[in-house]
C-alpha positions as CSV (number, residue, x, y, z in Angstrom):
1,X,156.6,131.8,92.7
2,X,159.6,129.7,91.1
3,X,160.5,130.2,87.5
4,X,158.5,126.2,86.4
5,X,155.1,127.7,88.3
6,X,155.3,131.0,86.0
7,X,156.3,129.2,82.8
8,X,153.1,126.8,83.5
9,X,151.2,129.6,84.5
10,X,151.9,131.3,80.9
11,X,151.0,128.6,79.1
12,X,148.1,127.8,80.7
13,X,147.4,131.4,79.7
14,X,147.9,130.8,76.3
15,X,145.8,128.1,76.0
16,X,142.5,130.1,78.0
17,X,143.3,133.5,75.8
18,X,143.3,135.9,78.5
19,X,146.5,137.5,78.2
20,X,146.6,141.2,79.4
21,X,149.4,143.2,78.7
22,X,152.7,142.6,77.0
23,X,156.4,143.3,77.5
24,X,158.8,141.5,80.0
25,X,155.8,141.3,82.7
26,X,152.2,140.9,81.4
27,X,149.0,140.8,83.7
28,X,147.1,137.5,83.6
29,X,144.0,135.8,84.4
30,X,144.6,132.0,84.7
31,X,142.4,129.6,84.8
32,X,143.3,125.8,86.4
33,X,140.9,123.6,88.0
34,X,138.0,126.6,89.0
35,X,140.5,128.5,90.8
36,X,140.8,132.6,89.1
37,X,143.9,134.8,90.1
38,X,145.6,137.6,88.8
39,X,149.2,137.2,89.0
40,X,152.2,138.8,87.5
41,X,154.0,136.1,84.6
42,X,156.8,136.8,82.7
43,X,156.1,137.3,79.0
44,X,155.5,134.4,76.9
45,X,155.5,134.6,72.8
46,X,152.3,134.7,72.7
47,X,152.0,138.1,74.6
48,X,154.6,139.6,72.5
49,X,152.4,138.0,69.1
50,X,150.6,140.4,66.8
51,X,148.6,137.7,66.4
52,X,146.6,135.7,68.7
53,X,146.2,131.8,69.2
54,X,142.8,131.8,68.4
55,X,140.7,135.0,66.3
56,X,137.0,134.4,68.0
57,X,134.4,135.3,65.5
58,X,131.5,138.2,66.3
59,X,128.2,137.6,66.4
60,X,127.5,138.8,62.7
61,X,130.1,136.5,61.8
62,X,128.8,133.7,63.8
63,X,125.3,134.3,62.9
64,X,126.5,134.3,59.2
65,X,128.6,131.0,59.5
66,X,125.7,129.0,61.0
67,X,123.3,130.3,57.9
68,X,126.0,130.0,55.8
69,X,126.5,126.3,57.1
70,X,122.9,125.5,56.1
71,X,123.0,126.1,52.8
72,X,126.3,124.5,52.6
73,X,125.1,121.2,53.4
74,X,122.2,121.7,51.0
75,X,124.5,122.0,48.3
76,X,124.7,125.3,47.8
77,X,128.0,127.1,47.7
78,X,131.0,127.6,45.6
79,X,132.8,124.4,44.2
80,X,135.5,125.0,47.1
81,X,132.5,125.4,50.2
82,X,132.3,122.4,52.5
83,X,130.4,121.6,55.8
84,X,133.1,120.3,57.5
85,X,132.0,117.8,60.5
86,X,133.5,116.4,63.7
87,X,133.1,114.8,66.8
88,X,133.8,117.0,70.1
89,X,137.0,115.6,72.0
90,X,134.9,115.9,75.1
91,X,131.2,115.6,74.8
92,X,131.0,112.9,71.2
93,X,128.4,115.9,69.7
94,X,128.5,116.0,66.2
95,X,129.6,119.9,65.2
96,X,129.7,121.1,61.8
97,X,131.4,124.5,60.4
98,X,131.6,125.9,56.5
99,X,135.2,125.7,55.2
100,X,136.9,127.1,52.3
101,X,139.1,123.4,50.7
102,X,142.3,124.4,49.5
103,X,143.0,122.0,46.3
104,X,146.8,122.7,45.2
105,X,148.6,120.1,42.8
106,X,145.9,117.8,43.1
107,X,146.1,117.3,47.1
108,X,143.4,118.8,49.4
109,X,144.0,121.3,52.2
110,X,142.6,122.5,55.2
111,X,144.0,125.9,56.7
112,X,142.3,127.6,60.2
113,X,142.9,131.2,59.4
114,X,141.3,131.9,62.9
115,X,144.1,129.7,64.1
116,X,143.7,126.8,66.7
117,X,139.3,126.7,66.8
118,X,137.2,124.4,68.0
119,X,137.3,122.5,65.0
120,X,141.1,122.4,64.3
121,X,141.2,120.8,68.5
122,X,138.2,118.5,67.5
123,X,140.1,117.7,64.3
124,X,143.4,116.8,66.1
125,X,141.3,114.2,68.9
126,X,139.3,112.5,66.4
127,X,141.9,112.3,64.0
128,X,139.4,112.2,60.9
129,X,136.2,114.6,59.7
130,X,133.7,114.5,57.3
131,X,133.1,116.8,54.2
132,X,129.7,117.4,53.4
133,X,127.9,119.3,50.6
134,X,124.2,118.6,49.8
135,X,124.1,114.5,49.9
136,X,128.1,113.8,49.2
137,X,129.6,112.9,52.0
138,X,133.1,112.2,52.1
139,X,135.5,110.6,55.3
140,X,139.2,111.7,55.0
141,X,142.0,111.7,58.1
142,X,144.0,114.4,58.6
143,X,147.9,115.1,58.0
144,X,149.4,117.7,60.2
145,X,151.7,120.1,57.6
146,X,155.1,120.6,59.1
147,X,156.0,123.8,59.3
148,X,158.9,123.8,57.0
149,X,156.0,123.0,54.1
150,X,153.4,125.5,55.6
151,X,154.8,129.0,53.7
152,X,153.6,127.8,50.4
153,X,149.9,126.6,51.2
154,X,149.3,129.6,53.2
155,X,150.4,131.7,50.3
156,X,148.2,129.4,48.2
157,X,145.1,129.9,50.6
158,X,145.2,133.2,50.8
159,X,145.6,133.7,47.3
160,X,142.6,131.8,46.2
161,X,140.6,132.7,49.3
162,X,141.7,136.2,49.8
163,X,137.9,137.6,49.9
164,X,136.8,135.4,52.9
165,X,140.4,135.5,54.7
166,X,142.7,138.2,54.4
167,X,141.2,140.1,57.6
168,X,143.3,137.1,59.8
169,X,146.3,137.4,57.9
170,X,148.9,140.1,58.4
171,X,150.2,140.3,55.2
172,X,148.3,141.0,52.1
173,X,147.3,138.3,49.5
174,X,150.2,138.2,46.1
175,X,152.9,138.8,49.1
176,X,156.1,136.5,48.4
177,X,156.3,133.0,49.8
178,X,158.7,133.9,52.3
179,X,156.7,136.6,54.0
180,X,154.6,133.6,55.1
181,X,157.3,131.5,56.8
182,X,157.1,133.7,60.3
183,X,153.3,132.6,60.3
184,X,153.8,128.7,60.4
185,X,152.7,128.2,64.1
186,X,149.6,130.5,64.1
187,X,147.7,128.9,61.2
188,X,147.0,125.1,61.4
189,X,147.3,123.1,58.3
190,X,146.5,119.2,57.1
191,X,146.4,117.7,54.2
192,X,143.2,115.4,54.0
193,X,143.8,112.0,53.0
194,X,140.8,109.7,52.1
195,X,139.7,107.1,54.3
């Protein structure tokens, strides 16, 4: 296979998560158009990544993020807790998760310390969501963080959120600014601006 097919080939990896392996040559599964092979690919960033695109949940967690939820969008919750709510990019379904809003000098935040979920690729399509909590409901669109502005509202998330979050960082909450700036690309980031 020519050097293009295997970069494609890696990136389609990347975006299906089903990397095995590491170093110059990694084993992968790719997935394009219902056809499944294993084939040999040179190694992309994201096989040589301590941290992956996108942290799936377990069950417990997804069992506790859908109760969670609930009571979230009855109202209960800390100040912070919202139901946030968007529209699939494929099937126009309503889907709604529990997120932790980062307020910090007196903008909001939204930070996906699982990295790029369903919600962050819902997010991007729809280009707007919905914050609920018990009747409020409020519309905002969302403003992509460059990365160069990304060290210091990670540090802020995981300062104020460090109970829910610090299992999907690699370093620890209090660390310096700057030991966020290699973790730009793995954790999206928006500011949410009112609609």
């Amino acid at each position: 296979m020519e050097q293009a097919r295997w970069d494609r080939a890696c990136f389609l990896v990347v975006g299906c998560r089903y990397c095995i392996g590491g170093g110059s040559i990694g084993l992968c599964l790719v997935v394009s158009k219902n056809v499944e092979l294993f084939s040999p690919v040179p190694a992309c960033s994201y096989m040589n990544s301590p941290l992956r695109e996108f942290r799936a949940p377990t069950g417990i967690e997804r069992v506790f993020n859908r109760v969670f939820g609930f009571l979230v969008g009855l109202g209960l919750g800390y100040s912070y807790n919202y139901l946030l709510q968007v529209r699939g990019r494929k099937s126009g379904k309503l889907y709604s998760t529990p997120i932790n809003l980062l307020e910090l000098e007196g903008k909001r935040f939204l930070v996906a310390p699982r990295g790029r979920t369903q919600w962050v690729r819902n997010a991007e399509a729809a280009g707007e969501i919905t914050l609920k909590k018990g009747r409020t409901q409020q519309r905002f669109r969302l403003r992509a963080i460059p990365d160069a502005d990304k060290p210091e509202i990670l540090k802020a998330y995981l300062d104020n959120f460090k109970r829910e979050v610090q299992r999907y960082f690699p370093v620890e909450a209090g660390s310096p600014v700057q030991a966020f700036a290699t973790l730009v690309q793995t954790y999206p980031a928006f500011e949410l601006v009112a609609v």
